[in-house]
C-alpha positions in Angstrom: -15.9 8.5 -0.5 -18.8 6.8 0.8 -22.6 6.9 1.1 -23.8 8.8 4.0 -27.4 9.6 5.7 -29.9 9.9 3.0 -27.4 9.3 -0.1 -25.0 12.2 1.7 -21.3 11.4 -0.3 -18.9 11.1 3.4 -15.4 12.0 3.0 -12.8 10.3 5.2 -10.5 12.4 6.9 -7.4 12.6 9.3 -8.0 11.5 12.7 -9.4 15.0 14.6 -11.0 16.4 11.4 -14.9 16.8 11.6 -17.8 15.3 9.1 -21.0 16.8 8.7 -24.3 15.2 7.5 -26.4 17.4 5.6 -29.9 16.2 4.6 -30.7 19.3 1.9 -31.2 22.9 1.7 -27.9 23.5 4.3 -29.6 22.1 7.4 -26.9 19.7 9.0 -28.1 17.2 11.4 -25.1 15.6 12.8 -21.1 17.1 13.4 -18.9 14.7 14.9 -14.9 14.6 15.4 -13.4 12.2 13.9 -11.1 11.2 17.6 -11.4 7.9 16.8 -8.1 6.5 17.1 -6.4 5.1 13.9 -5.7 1.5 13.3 -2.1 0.0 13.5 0.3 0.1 11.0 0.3 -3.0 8.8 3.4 -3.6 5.9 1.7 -5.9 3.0 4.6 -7.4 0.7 4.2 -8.8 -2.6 6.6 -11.5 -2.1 7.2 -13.3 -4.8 9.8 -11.2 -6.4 11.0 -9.0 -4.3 13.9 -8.3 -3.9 14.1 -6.1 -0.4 12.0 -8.5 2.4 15.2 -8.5 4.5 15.5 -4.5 4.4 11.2 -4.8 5.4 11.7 -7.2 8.6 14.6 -5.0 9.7 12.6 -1.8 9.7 9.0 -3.1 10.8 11.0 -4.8 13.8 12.7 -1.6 15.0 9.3 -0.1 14.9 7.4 -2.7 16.8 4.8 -3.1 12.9 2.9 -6.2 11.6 4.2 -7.5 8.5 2.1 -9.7 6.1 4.2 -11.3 3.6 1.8 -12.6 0.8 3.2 -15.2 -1.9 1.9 -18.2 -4.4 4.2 -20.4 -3.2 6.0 -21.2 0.7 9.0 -18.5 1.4 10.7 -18.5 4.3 10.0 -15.8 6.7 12.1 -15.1 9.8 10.1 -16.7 13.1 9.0 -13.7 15.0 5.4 -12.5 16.6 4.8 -9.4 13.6 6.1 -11.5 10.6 3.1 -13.7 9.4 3.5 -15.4 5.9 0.3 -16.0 4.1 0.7 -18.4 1.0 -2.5 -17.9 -1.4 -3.1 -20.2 -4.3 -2.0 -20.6 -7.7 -3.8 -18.0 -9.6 -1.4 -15.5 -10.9 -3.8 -12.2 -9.4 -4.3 -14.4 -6.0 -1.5 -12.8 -3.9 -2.5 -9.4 -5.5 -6.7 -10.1 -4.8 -5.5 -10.7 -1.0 -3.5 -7.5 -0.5 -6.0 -5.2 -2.2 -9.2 -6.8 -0.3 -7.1 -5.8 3.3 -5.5 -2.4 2.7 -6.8 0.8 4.0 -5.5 4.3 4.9 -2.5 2.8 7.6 -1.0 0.4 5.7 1.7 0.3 3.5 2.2 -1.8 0.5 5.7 -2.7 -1.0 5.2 -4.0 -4.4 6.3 -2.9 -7.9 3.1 -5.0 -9.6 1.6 -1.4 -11.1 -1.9 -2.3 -10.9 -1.8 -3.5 -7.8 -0.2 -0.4 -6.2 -3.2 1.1 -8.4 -5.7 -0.8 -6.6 -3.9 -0.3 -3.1 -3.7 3.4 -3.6 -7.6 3.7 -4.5 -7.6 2.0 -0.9 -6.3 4.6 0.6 -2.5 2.9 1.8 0.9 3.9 0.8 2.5 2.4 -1.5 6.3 2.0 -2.2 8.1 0.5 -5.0 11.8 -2.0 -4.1 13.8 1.0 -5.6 12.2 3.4 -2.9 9.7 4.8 -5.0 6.4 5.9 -3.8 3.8 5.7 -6.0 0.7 8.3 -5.5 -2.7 9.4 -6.8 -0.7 11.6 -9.2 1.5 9.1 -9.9 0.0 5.8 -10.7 -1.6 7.1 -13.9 1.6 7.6 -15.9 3.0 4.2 -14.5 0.3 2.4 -15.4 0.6 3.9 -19.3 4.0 3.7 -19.3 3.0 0.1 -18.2 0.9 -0.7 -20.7 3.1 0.7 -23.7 5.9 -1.3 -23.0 3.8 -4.9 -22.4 2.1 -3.5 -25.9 5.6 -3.0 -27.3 7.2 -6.3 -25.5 4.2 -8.3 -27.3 4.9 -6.8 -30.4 8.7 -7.7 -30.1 10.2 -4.0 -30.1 11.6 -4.5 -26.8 13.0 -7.7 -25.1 14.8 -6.1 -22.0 13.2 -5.9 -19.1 13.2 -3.2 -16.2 16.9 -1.9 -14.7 19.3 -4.1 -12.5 18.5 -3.5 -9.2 21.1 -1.7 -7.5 23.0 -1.4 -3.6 21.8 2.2 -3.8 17.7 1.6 -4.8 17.8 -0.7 -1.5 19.5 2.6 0.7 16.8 4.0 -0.9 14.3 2.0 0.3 15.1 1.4 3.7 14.7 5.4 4.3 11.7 5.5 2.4 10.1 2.8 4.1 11.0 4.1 7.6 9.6 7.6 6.9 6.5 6.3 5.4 5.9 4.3 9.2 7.3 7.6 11.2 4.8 9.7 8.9 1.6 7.4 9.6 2.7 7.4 13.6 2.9 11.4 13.3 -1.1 10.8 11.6 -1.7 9.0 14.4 -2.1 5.3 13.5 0.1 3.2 15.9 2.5 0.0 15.6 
């Protein structure tokens, strides 16, 4: 939400929806459609570690979207007109700062850094995990308390182990999650 005429709250809402203005006691001074039409589609990867950029190119190719692939450090990226690599500095939250300061409702966000999908979501952009996990409004709370426990626990030495080996089948997984995420934002109206 966002301010509106005279400290009105505005709601954004799906492309065709209408927004109203009211300025007290009922009396509405401006209706308009929202026809606008959306923005394109934009995939924003957390590079660093992840483990499914191949499986991203090959799906953001096929449906003609933009691709930002954010890292600390150079990683190659194949040479084509929608891939563009963008290497941020050294600061462990830099790659994370960049993403979250460019999402919006359109863009999709593959990362498995919890308070960044946090962040992104907030944003209004989907946001989908390596295994093929979309992570939601309702969803982001319990991940980032399940989160927390187990750095808490990790710290404390109870647990040394890390997450699960990632498997053949979380990158099947993926690839269809990703591509109906893209077909469902076309369908919403925002274009490659």
């Amino acid at each position: 939400m966002g301010a509106g005429l005279s400290g009105a709250r505005t709601r954004f809402l799906a492309p065709g929806a209408y927004s109203a203005h009211a300025v007290g006691h009922g009396h509405i001074i401006r209706i308009s459609a929202l026809n606008e039409p959306a923005g394109p589609i934009a995939i924003y990867v957390d590079a660093d570690a992840c483990p499914v950029k191949a499986e991203v190119y090959r799906v953001a190719e096929r449906h003609g979207v933009k691709v930002f692939v954010v890292s600390n450090s150079y990683i190659a990226v194949p040479r084509a007109p929608l891939i563009e690599r963008v290497v941020v500095g050294n600061d462990p939250d830099a790659a994370d700062d960049w993403i979250a300061e460019r999402v919006a409702r359109g863009a999709i966000v593959i990362t498995s850094d919890v308070p960044l999908a946090h962040r992104c979501i907030k944003a209004g952009a989907k946001v989908i995990a390596p295994a093929g996990r979309i992570l939601t409004e309702d969803s982001i709370g319990m991940a980032l308390a399940t989160r927390n426990l187990m750095e808490d626990l990790r710290s404390a030495g109870q647990i040394t182990g890390g997450p699960k080996p990632f498997q053949p089948r979380d990158r099947s997984i993926f690839l269809s999650t990703l591509d109906l995420a893209i077909v469902q934002l076309k369908r919403a109206g925002f274009g490659a």
